[in-house]
N, C-alpha and C positions, 0 to 999 in steps of 0.2 A: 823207711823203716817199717819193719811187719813184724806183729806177733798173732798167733792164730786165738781162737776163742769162739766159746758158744755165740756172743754176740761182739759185734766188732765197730768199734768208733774210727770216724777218719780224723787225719788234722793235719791242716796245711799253713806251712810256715817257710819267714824266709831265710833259708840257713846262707844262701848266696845274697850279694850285694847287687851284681851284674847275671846279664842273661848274653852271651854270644850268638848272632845266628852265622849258620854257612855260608859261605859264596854262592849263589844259585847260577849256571850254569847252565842250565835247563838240557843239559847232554845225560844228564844221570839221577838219580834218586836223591834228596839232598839230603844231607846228614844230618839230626836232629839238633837240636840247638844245645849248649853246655853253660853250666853255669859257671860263673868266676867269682873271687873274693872271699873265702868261705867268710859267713859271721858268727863267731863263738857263741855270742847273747843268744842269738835264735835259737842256736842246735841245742844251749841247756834249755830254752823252752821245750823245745821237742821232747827231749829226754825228759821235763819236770811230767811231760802230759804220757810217758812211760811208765816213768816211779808214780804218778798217781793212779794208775788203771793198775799197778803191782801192787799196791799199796792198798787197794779197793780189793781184789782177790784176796787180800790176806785176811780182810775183815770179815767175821762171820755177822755181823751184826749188819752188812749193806750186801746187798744183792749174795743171799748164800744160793750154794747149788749154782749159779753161774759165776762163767769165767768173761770174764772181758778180755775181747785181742786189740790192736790198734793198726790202723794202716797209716803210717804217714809221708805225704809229698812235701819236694821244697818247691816254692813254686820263683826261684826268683826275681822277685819283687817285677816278677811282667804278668800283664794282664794275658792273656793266652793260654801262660805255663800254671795259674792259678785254674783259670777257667776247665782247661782240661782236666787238669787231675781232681776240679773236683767231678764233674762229671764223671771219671773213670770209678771214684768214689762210689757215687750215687748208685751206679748202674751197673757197678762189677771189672773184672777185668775178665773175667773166663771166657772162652772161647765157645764154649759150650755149657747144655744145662743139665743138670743133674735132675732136676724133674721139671718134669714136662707139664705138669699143670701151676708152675711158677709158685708152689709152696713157701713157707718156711719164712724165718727172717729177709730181710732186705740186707744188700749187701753191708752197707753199714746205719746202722739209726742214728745217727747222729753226725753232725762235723763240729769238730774246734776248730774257728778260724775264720777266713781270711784274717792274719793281723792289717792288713789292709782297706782303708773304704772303698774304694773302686770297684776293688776284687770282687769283696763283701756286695757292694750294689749287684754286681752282673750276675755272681753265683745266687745271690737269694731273688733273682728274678727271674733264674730259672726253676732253681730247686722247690723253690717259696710256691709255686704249682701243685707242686706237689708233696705240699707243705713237711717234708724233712727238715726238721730242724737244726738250726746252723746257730752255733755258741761263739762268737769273735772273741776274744783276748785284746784286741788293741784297733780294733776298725772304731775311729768316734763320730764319723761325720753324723751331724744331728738328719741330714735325709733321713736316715737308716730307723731314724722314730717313725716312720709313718707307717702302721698296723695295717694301710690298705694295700700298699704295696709292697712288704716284706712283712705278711703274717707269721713266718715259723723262724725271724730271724731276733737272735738274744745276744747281749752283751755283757760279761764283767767288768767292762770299764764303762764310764759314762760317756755321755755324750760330750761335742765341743761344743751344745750350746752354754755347756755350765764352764767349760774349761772357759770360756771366750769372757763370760761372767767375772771368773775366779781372775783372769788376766786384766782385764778392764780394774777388779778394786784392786789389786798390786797397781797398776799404775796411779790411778787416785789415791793412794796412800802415799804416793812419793810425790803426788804433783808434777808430777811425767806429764802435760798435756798437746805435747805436740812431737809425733815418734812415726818412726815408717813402716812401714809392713813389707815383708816379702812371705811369699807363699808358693807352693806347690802346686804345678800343673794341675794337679787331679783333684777328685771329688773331695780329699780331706782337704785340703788347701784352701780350694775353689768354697766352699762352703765354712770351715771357718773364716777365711779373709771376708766375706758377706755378713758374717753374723758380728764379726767384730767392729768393721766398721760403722753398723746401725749402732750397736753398745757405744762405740766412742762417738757419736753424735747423741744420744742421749742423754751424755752426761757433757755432750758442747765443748771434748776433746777436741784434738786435730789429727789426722792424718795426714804426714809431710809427703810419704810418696808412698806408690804401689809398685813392686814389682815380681815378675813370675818366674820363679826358675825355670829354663827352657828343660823339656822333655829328654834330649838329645845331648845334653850339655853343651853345647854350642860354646866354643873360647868366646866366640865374639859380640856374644850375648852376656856371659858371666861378667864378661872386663866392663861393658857395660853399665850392668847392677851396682858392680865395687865402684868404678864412678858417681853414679848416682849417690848413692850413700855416704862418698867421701865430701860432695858436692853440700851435702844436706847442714842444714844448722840442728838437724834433731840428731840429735846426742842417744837416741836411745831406741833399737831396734826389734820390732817384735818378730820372730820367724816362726810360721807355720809349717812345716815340712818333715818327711822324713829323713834317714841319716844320710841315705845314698842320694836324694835330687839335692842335699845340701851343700853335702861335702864339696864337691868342685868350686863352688863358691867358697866357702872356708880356705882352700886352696888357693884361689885367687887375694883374698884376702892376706892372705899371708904374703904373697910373693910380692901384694901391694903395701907392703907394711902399710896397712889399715888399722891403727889405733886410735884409742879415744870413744868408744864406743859401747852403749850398755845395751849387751844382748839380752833379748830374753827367747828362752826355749821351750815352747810348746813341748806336752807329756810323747812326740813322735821322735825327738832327740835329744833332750834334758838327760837322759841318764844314759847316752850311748856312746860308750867308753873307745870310741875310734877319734874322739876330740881329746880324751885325757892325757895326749903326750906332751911332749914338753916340748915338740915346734909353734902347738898351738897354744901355750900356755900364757903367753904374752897377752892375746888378743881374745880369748875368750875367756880369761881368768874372772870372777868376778860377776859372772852372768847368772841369771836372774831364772830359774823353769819352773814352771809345771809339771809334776808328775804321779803318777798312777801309787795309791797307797802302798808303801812297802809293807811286805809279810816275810813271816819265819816259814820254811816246811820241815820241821822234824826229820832225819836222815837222808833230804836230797844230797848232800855233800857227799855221803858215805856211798849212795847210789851213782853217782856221777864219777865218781873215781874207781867204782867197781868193772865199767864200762869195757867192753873188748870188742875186736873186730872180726867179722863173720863173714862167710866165704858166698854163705846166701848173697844171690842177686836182690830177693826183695830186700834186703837191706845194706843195701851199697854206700849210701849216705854214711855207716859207720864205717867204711873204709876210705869214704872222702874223709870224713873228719880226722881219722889216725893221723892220713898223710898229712895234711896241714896243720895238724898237731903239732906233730915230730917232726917235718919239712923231709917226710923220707917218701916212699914211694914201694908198691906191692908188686908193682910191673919191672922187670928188670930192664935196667938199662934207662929211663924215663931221665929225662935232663930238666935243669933250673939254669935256664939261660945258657951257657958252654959247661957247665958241671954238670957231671953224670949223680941223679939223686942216689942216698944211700937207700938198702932195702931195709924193707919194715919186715919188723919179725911178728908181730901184733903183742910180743912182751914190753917195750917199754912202759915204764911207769908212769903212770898220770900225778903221782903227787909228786911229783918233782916238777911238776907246769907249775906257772900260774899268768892264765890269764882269765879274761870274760866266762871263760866256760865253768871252772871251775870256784870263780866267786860269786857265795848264796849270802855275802852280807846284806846286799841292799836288793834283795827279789820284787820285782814289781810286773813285770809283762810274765815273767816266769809263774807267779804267783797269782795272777788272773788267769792263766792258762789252767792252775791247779784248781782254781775254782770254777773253770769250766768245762772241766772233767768230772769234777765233783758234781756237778749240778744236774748232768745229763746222768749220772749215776744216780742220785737221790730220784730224779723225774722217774728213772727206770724202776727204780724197788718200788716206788710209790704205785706204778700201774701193775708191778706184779701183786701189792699186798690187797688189790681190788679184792671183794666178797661176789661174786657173781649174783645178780636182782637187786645189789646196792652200784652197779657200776656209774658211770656219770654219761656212759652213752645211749642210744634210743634203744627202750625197753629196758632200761637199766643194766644192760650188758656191759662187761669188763671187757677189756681186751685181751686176745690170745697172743702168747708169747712165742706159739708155735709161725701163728701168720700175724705178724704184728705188723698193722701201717705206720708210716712217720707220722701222721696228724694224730693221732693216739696219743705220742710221745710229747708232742706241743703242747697238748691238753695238760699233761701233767709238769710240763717245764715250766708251763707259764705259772704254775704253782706251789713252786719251789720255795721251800723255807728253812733253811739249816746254818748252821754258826760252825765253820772250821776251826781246826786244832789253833790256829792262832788269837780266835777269839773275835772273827769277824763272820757280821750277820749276812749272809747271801740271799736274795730275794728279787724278783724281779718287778716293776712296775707294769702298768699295762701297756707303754709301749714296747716292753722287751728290755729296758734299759735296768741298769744296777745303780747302787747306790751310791749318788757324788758324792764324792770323799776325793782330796786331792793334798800330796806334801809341796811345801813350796822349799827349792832345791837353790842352793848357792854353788856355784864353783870357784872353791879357792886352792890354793897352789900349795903343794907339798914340798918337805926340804931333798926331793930327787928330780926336782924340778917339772914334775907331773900336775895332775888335776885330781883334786878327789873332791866327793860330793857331800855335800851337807844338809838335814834338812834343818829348816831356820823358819817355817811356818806350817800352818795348816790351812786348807780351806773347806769347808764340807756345808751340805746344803741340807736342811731336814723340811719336813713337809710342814710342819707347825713354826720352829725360828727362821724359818730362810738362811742366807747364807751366814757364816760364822767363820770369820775371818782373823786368822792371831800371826803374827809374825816378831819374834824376836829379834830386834836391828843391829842390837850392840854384837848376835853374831855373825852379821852380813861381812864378809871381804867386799869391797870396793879395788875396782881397778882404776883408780884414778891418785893421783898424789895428794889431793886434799883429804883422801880415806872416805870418803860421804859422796852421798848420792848425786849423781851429774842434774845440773840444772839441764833439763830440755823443756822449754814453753816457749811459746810462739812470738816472735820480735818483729815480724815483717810488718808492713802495710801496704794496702793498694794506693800504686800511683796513681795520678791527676791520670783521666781518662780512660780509667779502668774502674770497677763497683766490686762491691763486696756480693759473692756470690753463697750467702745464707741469711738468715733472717738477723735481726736486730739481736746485739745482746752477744751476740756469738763469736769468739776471736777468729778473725780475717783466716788466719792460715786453715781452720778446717776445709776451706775450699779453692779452688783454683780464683784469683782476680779476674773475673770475667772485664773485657773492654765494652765499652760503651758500645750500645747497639748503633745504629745508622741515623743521623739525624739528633745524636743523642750527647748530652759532654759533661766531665767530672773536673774540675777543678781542681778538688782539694785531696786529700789522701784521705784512705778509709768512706771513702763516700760509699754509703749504703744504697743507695737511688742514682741513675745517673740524670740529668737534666737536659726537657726534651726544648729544643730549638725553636723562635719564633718560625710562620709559615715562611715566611721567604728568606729562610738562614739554614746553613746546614753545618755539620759539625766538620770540621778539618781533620787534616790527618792522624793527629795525635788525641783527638775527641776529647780537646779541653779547651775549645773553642768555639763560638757560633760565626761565620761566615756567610756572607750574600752566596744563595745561589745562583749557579748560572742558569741564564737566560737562554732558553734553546728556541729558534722556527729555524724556517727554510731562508738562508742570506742566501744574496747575491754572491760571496765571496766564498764559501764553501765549495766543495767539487759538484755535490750533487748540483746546488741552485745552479752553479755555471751551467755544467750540463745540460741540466732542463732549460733555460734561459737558450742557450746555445741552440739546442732543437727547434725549440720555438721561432726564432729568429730565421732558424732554416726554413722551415715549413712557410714563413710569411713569406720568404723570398721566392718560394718554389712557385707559392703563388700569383705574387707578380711577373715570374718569367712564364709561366704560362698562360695569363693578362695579355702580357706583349706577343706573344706567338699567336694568338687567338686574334688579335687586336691585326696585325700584320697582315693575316691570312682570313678575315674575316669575310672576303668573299667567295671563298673557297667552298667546296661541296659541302666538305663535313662538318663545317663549321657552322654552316646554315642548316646543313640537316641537322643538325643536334639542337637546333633552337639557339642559337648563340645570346640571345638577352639572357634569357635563365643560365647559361651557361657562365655568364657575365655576373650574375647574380649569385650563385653557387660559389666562383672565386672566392669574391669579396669575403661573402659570408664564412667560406672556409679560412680566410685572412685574419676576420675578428676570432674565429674560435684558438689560433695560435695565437694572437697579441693577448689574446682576454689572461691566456699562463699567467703574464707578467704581472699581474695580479696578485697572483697566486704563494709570490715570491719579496721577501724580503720582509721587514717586522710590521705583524697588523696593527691597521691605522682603522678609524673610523670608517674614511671615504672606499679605501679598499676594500675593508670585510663587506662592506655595502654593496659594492661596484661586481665585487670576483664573480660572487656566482648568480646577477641579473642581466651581466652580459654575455658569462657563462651559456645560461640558459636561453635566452635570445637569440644569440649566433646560432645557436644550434637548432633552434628551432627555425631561423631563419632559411639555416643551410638543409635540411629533411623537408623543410616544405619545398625548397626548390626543388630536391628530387623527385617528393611527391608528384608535385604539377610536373614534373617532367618527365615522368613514367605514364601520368597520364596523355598529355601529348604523343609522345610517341604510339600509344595506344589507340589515341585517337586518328591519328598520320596514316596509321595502319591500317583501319576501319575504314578511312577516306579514302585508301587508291582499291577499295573492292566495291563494286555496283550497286549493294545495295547501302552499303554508307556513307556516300559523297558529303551526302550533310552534316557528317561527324563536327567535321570541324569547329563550324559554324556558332554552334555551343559549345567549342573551348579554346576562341581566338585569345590574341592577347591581352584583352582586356581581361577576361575570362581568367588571365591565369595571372596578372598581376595582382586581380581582386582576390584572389584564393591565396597567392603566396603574402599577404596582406592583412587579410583577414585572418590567417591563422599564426601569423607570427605576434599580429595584436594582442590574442589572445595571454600567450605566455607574457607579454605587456602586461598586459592584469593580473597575472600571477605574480610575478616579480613586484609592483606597486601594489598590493595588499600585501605584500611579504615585508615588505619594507616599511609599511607604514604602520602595520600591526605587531611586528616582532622582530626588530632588524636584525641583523648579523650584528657583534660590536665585538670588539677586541678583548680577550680574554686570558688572564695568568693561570693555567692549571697545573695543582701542586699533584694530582693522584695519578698520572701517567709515569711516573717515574718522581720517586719521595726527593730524591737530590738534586732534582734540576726544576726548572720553572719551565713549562711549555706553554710557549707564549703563543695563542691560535684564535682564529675568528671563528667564536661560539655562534653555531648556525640561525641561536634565535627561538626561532620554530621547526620542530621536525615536520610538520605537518607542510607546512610550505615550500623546507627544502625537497618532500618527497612528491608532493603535488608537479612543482617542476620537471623533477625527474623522472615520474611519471607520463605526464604530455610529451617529453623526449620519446618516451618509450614507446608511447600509442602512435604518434607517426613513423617511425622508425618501422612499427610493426605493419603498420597501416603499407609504409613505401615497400619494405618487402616481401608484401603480400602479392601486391600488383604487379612488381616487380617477375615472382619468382611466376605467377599466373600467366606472364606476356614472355616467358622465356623462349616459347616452342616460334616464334615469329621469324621471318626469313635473314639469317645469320647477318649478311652482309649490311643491313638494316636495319636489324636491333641493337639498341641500346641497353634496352631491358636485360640484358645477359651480366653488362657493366654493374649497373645498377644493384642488381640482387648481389651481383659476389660485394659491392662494396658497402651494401644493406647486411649482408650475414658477418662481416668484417667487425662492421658498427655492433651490431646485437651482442657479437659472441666475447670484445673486447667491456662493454657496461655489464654485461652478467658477470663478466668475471669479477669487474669493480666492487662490487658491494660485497662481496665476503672479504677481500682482499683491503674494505676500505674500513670494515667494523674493527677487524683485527690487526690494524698496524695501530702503534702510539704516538702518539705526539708531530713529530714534524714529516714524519711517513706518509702519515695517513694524506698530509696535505699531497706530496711528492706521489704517492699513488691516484690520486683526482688528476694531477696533471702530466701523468702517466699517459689514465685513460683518456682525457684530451687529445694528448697527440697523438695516442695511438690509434684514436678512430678518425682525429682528421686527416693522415696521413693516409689511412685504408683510404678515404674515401675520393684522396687525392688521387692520390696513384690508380686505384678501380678504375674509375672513370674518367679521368685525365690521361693516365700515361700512355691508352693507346691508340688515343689520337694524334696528340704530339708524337708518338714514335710514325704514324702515316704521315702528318705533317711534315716531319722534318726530314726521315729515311727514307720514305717508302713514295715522295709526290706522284707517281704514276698510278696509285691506289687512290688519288685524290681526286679522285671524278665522278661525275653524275652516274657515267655508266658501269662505273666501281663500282659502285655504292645500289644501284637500283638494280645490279645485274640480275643479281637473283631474281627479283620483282618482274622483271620482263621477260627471265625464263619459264615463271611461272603464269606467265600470260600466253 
């Protein structure tokens, strides 16, 4: 709707319920979106914020000499269709500029509106920029108080942190203390249902459940919510929402014959006459609201029935409302389902309706609307009555009406102070907000079977008494056959094995029964604490018992111990059949060139390093945690020194068949190298017997690897000891393939040292890997990974160095000759 004027106000409302978008096809342009459902209540708002900018023009006593025009969008109730039009607002629609150095007024100073919080956040976080002042009528979300982030944004209605206030003492006055919530996708919802649940924990209320209207109306979301609520023992329902995310629930509600239930409605549908029929009279008869103070305005009746339809496109809106007036249609031919609609003449008569539009008995959104037109009018005379060198900005300058900014306009809204023709004081607070005042609204049932509203209290807040609270009961309707208020307070209790999840003192149902943590158990009902388990008991299934934990290592009876057990077994056998091959052929070339004692020696030792697993395996005892890893260590050192000394040998064999080192040998016959593989295995002897004598390994229950099981392991004792050993592992190892990898370039056919190093870099690469792999396993892993890397490097070392002999041995005997074997040697001579 448009009227022209020296200065022009925007305001956006929502006259539609629904917003339709097109089919996008992406073949063509898509068609704009349409709105559906028209709502009578809104368009008389629209129209009050018309007759009061008429109503203002009549006055010579407010803003003489100018005219006010109005532009107003519907924006239905979509965040988008708001957003745009206020932008379009803001910025103009014109195509082009009438001057070129951007003179004059701003396209409008002012907006009424969003009645929505959402809308309201997005449009004052852009506009609020540039600080245009924006007047809401019905936006309460308390965000909307914050001065940092919406400086130019005002309200005649209060905020919900006071409605949420005013709702909390209606329920403590009835002893309501255990009720549900449902609320509203968006910022009004989302931010009351937050401020109200801290209120009803303050005062050690209960909240039985929470649920969201979906966005979309989702059926299989709605049937959901009327579930829940039919489910509940709270008799008494709080909803925060508008009419349109509501309604499809009310819907559901009905088709659920859902009775028995005391609504209460938030100032966002308390007075929104699309429940007052007589389908929903049954089920919400009786319900309990908040709403926005009702006011009289002096001839809006007479204005609103004066109303006619205009052929202007800027004001199309008055020719949607005709048609769904009258249910006729301006377009010929236009159909209502298979009937062709009758044509509108723009004669019929408005007082022969009546619906929404038409009734100014109970004015409340209409009537903040009218004072926030008023407001931006009073803020406007006020900066025209400036004296110029008294003005309030730098230099003491007034502002020009010719180039007026919006922040100008703020300056003087925010200091606004006038009483309308009904007798109420208008004024704003520093954060923008109006003054809490609230009716408190009954819904009871008329004899045509409808709904009509009642007020039956007050609530209002002043800055010296705080709130002031009066309700008269004897004129409450009740929907219940007793006539009186439904008992809803909280009956439940936490089962045995579940705790009371809030502090002492607090009835159970405010919070969910939390179960007993792990390790943790509750007997009794209501238990406040749950009760924590001795160390070797854990709580069972239903956590109202202590229970032995289980006992976890490495058995013999499990897959893994079999497993390991099984390799182990294998690996001893591989090396006694390599024993008897060796043993067989013992006078063969390669057997004697390989040093077969050492070789001999190597076996065996490779033999203990797979018995010693067995160890390793099954529940530690004393003598095993003692025994595992000093013969662990042993073997191993036993088995690295034999390769040691026998890297050297070959080294030295080598040195012997060239003329200047015949006497190699001589200082490294066998006694030479029995004393070496002797002396150095002794050593780790003394390592292992001061291990054992100063910090043994002993068998050990640990509870911190895993809280519910016992890990039953052989505590090492001393880390110092066990890394000293494995250490010295590691110095000969490096030592053998050093020498090893040094004597590799030696004549192919005759070196050993080639075996050696691959089955020395085998060994190294599988213990480096062990200690990361051995800090970070738990409990019976950790064992399972030690005799991992057991077999995994006695096995390299087998196969290295054993398998490809025994493959000449047994496949290949014609390779098994002196002159095999020294061929190259004698080429090179």
């Amino acid at each position: 709707m448009y009227q022209d004027g020296d200065v022009i106000l925007g305001g956006l409302f929502q006259v539609h319920f629904f917003t339709v978008f097109p089919d996008l096809n992406f073949k063509t342009e898509p068609e704009p979106p349409h709105c559906e459902k028209f709502d009578m209540e809104s368009f008389q708002q629209a129209q009050t914020m018309a007759f009061a900018i008429n109503e203002i023009n009549k006055n010579p006593n407010l803003l003489p000499n100018v005219t006010l025009g109005y532009h107003l969008y519907d924006n239905c109730v979509r965040l988008g269709m708001a957003f745009r039009a206020a932008l379009s607002l803001a910025s103009g629609t014109e195509e082009s500029f009438s001057s070129l150095n951007c003179t004059g007024p701003p396209p409008v100073i002012g907006i009424v509106g969003d009645p929505s919080s959402t809308p309201s956040i997005a449009i004052s976080n852009v506009l609020g920029l540039f600080r245009v002042p924006i007047v809401s009528h019905y936006a309460t979300c308390s965000c909307l108080s914050d001065r940092k982030k919406y400086p130019s944004f005002f309200r005649t209605i209060p905020s919900d942190a006071f409605q949420v206030r005013a709702m909390v003492q209606i329920l403590r006055h009835f002893g309501w203390t255990w009720v549900g919530l449902v609320y509203s996708d968006d910022d009004y919802g989302i931010y009351a249902a937050q401020s109200f649940q801290q209120e009803m924990q303050r005062f050690g209320h209960c909240v039985a459940f929470y649920e969201i209207l979906p966005h979309d109306n989702n059926h299989r979301d709605i049937q959901r919510i009327t579930g829940v609520i039919q489910a509940s023992t709270a008799r008494v329902v709080v909803v925060f929402s508008t009419s349109s995310f509501l309604l499809p629930l009310m819907d559901e509600v009905v088709l659920q014959n859902l009775t028995g239930r005391q609504w209460i409605a938030s100032e966002a549908w308390a007075t929104s006459p699309v429940y007052h029929t007589p389908r929903f009279m049954p089920f919400l008869r009786g319900t309990l609201g908040i709403a926005v103070r009702r006011g009289k305005i002096q001839g809006l009746h007479d204005f609103l029935l004066r109303l006619c339809p205009s052929n202007d496109p800027r004001n199309n809106m008055l020719r949607i409302f005709w048609e769904n007036m009258f249910g006729c249609s301006f377009e010929t031919g236009d159909k209502d389902g298979e009937q062709v609609k009758k044509a509108c003449t723009g004669q019929e008569d408005l007082n022969t309706t009546d619906t929404p539009y038409t009734d100014v008995s109970g004015l409340r959104a209409a009537y903040n609307v009218y004072k926030a037109v008023y407001a931006l009018a009073h803020a406007l005379h006020d900066l025209m009555q400036c004296e110029e060198g008294r003005g309030p900005f730098s230099g003491n300058r007034c502002a020009n009406i010719i180039n007026l900014k919006p922040w100008q306009l703020v300056h003087y809204l925010q200091k606004v102070n006038f009483t309308t023709g009904f007798g109420d004081h208008v004024s704003f607070d520093k954060n923008g907000d109006a003054l809490a005042i609230y009716d408190v609204l009954n819904w009871q049932p008329t004899s045509d079977g409808s709904i009509s509203i009642y007020t039956v209290g007050v609530v209002n807040e002043g800055a010296a008494t705080g709130m002031v609270f009066t309700l008269d009961e004897e004129a409450i309707y009740w929907n219940f056959e007793t006539k009186k208020p439904p008992r809803s307070v909280c009956s439940e209790s936490c089962p045995p094995g579940t705790r009371q999840a809030t502090k002492k003192g607090l009835p159970v149902c405010c919070f969910d029964c939390l179960p007993c943590g792990d390790g943790e158990i509750s007997n009794t009902s209501n238990a406040i604490e749950c009760t924590m388990c001795p160390d070797e008991f854990w709580s069972n299934t239903d956590k109202d018992q202590c229970v032995p934990k289980d006992v976890e290592f490495l058995s013999y009876k499990e897959p893994l111990g079999i497993s390991l057990t099984t390799a182990s077994l294998l690996g001893t056998c591989f090396c006694a059949l390599v024993m008897v091959i060796f043993a067989l052929h013992h006078n063969t070339p390669i057997v004697r060139a390989n040093n077969s004692e050492l070789s001999f020696l190597l076996l065996l030792s490779l033999k203990l390093c797979f018995l010693c697993v067995l160890l390793f395996i099954g529940q530690p005892q004393l003598w095993t945690c003692q025994l595992r890893h000093a013969v662990f260590g042993i073997s191993f050192v036993l088995c690295i020194s034999s390769i040691l000394v026998k890297t050297m040998v070959v080294i030295a064999v080598f040195k012997s068949s060239r003329p200047e080192g015949k006497g190699a040998m001589k200082w490294f016959g066998v006694v030479q190298q029995r004393c070496t593989v002797l002396v150095l295995t002794a050593l780790q002897v003394v390592i292992c017997t001061v291990w054992l004598s100063t910090a043994s390994p002993t068998p050990h229950k640990n509870n911190q690897y895993i809280r519910s099981k016992i890990v039953f392991e052989c505590a090492i004792g001393s880390v110092a000891g066990f890394s000293i050993l494995l250490a010295y592992i590691g110095l000969l190892a490096a030592v053998s393939f050093l020498l090893a990898f040094l004597a590799r370039n030696l004549p192919d056919n005759f070196n050993e040292a080639k075996f050696i190093t691959f089955s020395m870099l085998i060994f190294c690469a599988v213990w480096i890997a062990f200690v990361p792999a051995y800090v970070s396993s738990p409990g019976k892993y950790a064992v399972a990974v030690e005799i991992f890397a057991i077999l995994a490097s006695s096995f390299g070392l087998l196969v290295a160095i054993f398998a490809p002999k025994c493959y000449i041995i047994l496949l290949h005997p014609e390779r098994n000759t002196r002159h095999a074997i020294m061929g190259r040697e004698t080429q090179m001579k």
